[in-house]
Steps between C-alpha positions, in 0.01 A plus 500: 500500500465323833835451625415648824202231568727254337803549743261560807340116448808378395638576858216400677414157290748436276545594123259403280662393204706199745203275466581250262133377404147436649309199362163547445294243481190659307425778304272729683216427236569103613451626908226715421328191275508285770483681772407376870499726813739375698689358297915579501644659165857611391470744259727770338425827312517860413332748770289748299268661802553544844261620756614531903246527750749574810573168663404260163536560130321368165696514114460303201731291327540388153642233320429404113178319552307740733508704801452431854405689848777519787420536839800606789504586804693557822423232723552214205809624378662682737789675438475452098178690570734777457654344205136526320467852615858586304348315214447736145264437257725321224689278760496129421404307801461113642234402732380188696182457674145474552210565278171636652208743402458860585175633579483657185512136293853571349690159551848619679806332648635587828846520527716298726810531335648783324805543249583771269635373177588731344467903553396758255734787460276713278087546544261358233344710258220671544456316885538174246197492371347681135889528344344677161830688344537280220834628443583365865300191435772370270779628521462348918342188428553388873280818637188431253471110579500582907229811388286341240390192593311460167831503318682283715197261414578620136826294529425203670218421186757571220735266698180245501454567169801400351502169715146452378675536101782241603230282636320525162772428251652215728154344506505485109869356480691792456877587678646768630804618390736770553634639227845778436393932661821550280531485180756578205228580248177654571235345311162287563300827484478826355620746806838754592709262674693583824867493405798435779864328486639221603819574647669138489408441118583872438143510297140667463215296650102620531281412750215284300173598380332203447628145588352359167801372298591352791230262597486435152819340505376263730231408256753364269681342759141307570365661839184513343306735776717782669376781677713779683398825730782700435558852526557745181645753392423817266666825478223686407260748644278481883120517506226376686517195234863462470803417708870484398534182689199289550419132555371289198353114437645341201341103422597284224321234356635269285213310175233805576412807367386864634177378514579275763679801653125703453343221741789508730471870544127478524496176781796710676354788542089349562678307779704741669208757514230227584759425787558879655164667398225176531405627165570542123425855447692766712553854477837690424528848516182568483406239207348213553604216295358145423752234477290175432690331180488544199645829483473710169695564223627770329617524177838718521527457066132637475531767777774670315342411160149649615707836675795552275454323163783259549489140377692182620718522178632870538822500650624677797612825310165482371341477840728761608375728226128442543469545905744818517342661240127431681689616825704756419810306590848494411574258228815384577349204693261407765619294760327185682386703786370762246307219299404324865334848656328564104372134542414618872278773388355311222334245762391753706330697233310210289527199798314437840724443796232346677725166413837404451615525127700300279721669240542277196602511097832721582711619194770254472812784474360563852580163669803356378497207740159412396410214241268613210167411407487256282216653266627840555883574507460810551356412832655334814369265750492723815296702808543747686235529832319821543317547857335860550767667280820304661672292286535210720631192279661379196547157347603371120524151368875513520722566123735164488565532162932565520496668161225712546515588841900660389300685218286659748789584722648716221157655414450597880870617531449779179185629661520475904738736618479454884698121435872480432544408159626160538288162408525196833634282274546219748120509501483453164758162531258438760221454263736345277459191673096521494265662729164317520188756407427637837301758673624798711347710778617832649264633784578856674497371874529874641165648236320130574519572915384881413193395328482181746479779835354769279830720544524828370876505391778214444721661805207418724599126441840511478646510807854737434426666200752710286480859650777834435719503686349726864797771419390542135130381530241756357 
């Protein structure tokens, strides 16, 4: 640490961490845009080189939008000259001058005023630039943004992104609501809820997995288009695919149907890409996929008719029976993410991922929110959005049949064993009172802005993800 270069400018110019703030006008990207020799800038960044040449000095600083070329030197500043000199590479600075051109062509401001910000105690990776240790990478968040200027680029899109999914769903007369992190029953998806207590009610609460029963509430209480960005919850396993904790669209619409959920995915998705990439088809991880609507559809009844025998009448124990025999599985049960990684491998065996895919005829004892076809019971109305392998989306036209819809609660609660075994019946009064027929739509934010910047993992887009603990980490 530098405490001895700390304490040494601190008695010579004054502590660094006294300043109270330094406006900057522009971002560096904004100077550099419209740049004019001459011209007089105040400007404030981090100094990541630093070059002396005896009586003058050149660095770079950088901000969020860009970098920029320094120029000091003894007979312009003086005795800060000194100050500049003391300066480490890390060490946040603010600057005022003039902007001119070396003889090399690199635009560069000379400074006429100098004040350090803020200094840096401990050296950059790496000298700051190339931070690869992916362990490092996230667990020190802070380090890989200053040394990876691609990531840090990373997180400004997702954050554009999202703004660019508000902007959508307000333009079609949808609201944005906020709905409970807390819950006293876990429910609105299949999933191993987060438990924790509540000291002042002396009772169990879970942090939520879905927001569903929710928004639906606010159907029947006639907001007829809802939308929230919320964050989740599961207790289940980390991959490059999944995240305990992990930030989700929901959208409601009352009088439609998941079809109309299929062309909001598809005009969604055409318009975000068309906006970042200029172009329909893009490549992710190597595979380059086609998103001009329509998309295709799979059959998930016939896939696991055509690979396991099964038929849209057999019942779960049957299903059960069929694919853990085929698989050499246990047959005490399969879970959802058992059936969604089978369905997974199905696609990627018989399917092209050269476009997006949607995932239709589901077994209705696997959706019990969904409403059923009406010239196949056995059948539900619902999607789920496949894009090179990810399972990105999934929408139903929305169960609001009271009776029914407490029947299906039951039948879930004897099968899933990740849910406490207790029905929401206050979403059941809820219905009560009549839901219109509706349409819901739950997109994956965190997979959508992997495939979006063609990243590898979901940590690479989520800014703080859930490591071990550094004491106990592998």
């Amino acid at each position: 640490m530098s405490i001895e270069k700390l304490n040494k400018i601190s008695q010579e110019f004054g502590s660094p961490f006294v300043e109270k703030s330094f406006p900057k006008p522009f971002t560096i990207k904004e100077i550099l845009d419209a740049f004019q020799e001459n011209k007089e800038v105040t400007v404030a960044g981090r100094l990541i080189t630093k070059r002396e040449h005896g009586k003058s000095s050149f660095g770079h600083i950088i901000d969020h939008t860009g970098k920029l070329q320094v120029y000091a030197r003894l007979n312009t500043l003086e005795k800060h000259y000194q100050l500049f000199k003391d300066l480490d590479i890390g060490d946040i600075i603010g600057v005022k001058g003039k902007l001119f051109v070396t003889h090399t062509g690199e635009q560069t401001l000379l400074i006429e005023q100098l004040r350090l910000l803020s200094k840096a105690l401990r050296p950059l990776p790496e000298k700051w630039h190339g931070l690869k240790d992916v362990e490092v990478r996230y667990r020190q968040r802070y380090l890989d943004l200053i040394a990876n200027p691609q990531v840090l680029e990373v997180f400004i899109k997702r954050s554009k992104i999202i703004a660019r999914i508000r902007d959508f769903f307000n333009a079609r007369g949808f609201i944005e609501v906020e709905t409970p992190m807390l819950h006293t029953l876990a429910g609105g998806a299949a999933g191993k809820p987060f438990i924790t207590h509540h000291n002042a009610n002396d009772m169990d609460v879970y942090l939520r997995i879905a927001p569903e029963l929710y928004l639906k509430r606010l159907l029947v209480g006639g907001m007829e288009r809802v939308y929230e960005i919320n964050r989740s919850f599961r207790n289940e396993g980390i991959s490059t695919r999944h995240s305990p904790e992990f930030s989700m669209l929901e959208a409601y619409c009352a009088y439609e149907d998941y079809e109309y959920q299929m062309k909001t995915c598809e005009d969604l998705f055409s318009q975000l890409i068309q906006e970042l990439h200029g172009t329909l088809c893009i490549e992710y991880q190597g595979t380059k996929i086609d998103f001009t609507p329509p998309w295709q559809r799979i059959s998930f009844a016939q896939m696991f008719k055509q690979e396991f025998g099964i038929e849209p009448g057999d019942s779960e124990n049957v299903f059960v029976e069929k694919v853990s025999k085929k698989l050499n599985l246990s047959a005490k049960g399969i879970s959802r993410t058992q059936i969604l990684n089978i369905t997974e491998e199905l696609i990627e065996k018989h399917y092209p991922k050269d476009k997006p895919a949607f995932i239709v005829d589901f077994f209705t004892w696997t959706s019990p929110l969904a409403k059923k076809m009406k010239d196949n019971p056995c059948l539900v109305e619902r999607f789920e959005l496949f894009i090179a392998g990810l399972e990105v989306a999934n929408a139903y036209s929305e169960l609001n049949d009271p009776i029914e819809q407490e029947e299906r609660f039951k039948e879930q609660l004897k099968v899933e064993e990740e849910l406490p075994k207790k029905i929401d019946k206050d979403f059941v009064l809820s219905l009560e009172y009549g839901m219109p027929p509706a349409a819901g739509l739950g997109i994956g934010i965190d997979r959508l802005v992997m495939i979006l910047l063609n990243q590898p993992s979901i940590r690479d887009v989520i800014l703080f993800p859930l490591l071990k603990p550094l004491e106990s980490a592998d």
